[in-house]
C-alpha positions in Angstrom: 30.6 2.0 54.4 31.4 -1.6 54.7 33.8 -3.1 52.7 32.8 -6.4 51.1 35.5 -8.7 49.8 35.7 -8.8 46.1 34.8 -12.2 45.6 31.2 -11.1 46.1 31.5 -7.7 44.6 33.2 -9.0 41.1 30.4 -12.0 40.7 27.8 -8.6 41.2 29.9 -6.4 38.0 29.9 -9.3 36.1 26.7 -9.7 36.2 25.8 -6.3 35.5 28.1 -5.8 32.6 26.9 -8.6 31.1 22.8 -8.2 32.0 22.4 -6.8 28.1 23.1 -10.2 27.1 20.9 -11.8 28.5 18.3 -8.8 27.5 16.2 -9.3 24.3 18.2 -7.6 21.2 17.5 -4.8 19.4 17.1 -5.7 15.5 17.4 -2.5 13.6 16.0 -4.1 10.8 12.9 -4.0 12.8 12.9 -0.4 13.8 9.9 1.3 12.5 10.9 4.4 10.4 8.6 7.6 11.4 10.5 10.2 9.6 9.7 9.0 5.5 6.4 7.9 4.3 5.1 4.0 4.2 6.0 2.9 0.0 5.1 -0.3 -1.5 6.4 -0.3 -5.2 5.6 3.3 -7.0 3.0 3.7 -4.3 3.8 6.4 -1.5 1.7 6.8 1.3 0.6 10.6 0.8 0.3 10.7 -2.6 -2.8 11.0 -5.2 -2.6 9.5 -8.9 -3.9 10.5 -11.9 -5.8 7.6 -14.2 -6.8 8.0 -17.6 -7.8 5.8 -20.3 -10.0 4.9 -23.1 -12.6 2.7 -23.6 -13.6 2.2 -27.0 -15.0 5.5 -28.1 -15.3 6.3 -23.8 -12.7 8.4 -22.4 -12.3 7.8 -18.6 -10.4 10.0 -15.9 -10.4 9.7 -12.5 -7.9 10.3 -9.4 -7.3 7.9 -6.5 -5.8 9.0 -2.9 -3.1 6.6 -1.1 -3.7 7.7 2.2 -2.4 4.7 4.3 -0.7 1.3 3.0 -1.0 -2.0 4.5 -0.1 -5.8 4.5 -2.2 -7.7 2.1 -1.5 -10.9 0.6 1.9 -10.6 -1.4 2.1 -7.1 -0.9 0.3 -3.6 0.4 -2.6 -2.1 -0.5 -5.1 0.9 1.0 -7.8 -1.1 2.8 -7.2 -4.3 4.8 -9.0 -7.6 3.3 -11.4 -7.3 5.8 -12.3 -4.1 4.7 -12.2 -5.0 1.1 -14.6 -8.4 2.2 -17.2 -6.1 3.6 -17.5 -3.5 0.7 -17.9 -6.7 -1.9 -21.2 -7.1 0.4 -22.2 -3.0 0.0 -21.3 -1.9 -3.3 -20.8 1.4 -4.0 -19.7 4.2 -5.7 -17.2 5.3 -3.2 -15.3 2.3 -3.2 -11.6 3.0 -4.1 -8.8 0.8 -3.6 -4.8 0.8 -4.7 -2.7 -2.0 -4.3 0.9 -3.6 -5.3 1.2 -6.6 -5.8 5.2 -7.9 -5.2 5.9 -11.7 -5.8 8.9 -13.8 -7.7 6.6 -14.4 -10.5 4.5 -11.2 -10.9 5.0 -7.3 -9.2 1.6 -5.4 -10.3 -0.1 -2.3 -9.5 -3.8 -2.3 -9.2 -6.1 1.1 -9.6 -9.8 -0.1 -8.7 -12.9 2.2 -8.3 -16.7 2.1 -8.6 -19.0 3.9 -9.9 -22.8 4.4 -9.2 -23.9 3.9 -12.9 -27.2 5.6 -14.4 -30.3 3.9 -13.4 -28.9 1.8 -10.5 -25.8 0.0 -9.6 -22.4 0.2 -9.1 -20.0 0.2 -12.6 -16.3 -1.3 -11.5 -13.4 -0.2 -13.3 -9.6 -1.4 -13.1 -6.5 -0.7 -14.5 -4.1 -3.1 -13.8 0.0 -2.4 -14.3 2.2 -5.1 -15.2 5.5 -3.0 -15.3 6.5 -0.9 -12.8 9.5 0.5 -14.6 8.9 4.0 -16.0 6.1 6.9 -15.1 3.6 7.1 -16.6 2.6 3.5 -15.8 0.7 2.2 -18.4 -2.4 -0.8 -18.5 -4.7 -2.4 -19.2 -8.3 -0.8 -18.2 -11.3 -3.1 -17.5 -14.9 -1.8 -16.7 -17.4 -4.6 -15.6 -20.7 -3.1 -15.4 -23.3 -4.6 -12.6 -25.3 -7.4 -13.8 -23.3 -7.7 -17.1 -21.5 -10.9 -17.9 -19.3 -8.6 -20.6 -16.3 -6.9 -19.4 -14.9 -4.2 -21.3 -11.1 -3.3 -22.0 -9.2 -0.8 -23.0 -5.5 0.9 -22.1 -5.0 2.9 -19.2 -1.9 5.2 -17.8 -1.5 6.2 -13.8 0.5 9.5 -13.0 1.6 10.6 -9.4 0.2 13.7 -9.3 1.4 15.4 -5.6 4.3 13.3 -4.5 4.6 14.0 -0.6 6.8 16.2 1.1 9.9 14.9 2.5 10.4 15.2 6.3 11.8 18.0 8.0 14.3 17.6 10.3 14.9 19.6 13.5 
């Protein structure tokens, strides 16, 4: 083994003590958590939520899934805008969407679904949540029927009905 003089070997350890500087940093504000579900609001990734509300003398039900989350403008929703864009063009009765909306001037949560209506088209009801404070969140719900000017209103509360599980861990 040759010995080198340590003028050339301490330039050599410097450099490799200090190579993680020069090395991009880890931000662990960044790190993307696995191990809880995706949330946005009171919305989980996961769970299901139960709508009611009444419409006039109409009582509606129905249950919406969140099964994914993700970035929409000022917040997280279940389909992407593009997906949203395209369905507008198809309307149906399978259309479902959940979103929350999270600004400085307004945090909302938004329960949207169609429904094919008798004799053709697609019915679209909402129920929009202004406070996000206390379960059950309660609304406003809306129905605009297809090729009707009139839009219908009512009240509306959303319940999570199957929160999911939390993680195990090993």
């Amino acid at each position: 083994m040759s010995k080198r003089p340590l003028s050339v070997v301490w330039p050599a350890l410097l450099c490799g003590l200090t190579l993680s500087a020069c090395a991009p940093t880890l931000n662990l504000g960044n790190v993307i958590d696995t191990t809880s579900p995706s949330r946005a609001g009171p919305l989980l990734v996961g769970q299901t939520w139960a709508l009611s509300g009444q419409l006039a003398d109409v009582s509606v039900s129905k249950t919406l899934a969140v099964p994914r989350l993700v970035e929409v403008q000022n917040g997280k929703g279940t389909l992407s805008v593009a997906d949203q864009a395209r369905d507008v063009q198809l309307p149906s009765g399978d259309y479902q969407y959940v979103s929350y909306t999270n600004n400085d001037q307004l945090k909302k949560t938004r329960f949207l679904w169609n429904v094919a209506a008798a004799g053709g088209g697609v019915d679209q009801y909402e129920c929009l949540v202004l406070s996000n404070e206390s379960l059950p969140l309660t609304g406003v719900l809306s129905v605009q029927r297809q090729n009707d000017a009139t839009v219908q209103r009512g009240t509306c509360s959303a319940t999570p009905t199957d929160p999911p599980k939390a993680p195990t861990t090993p």
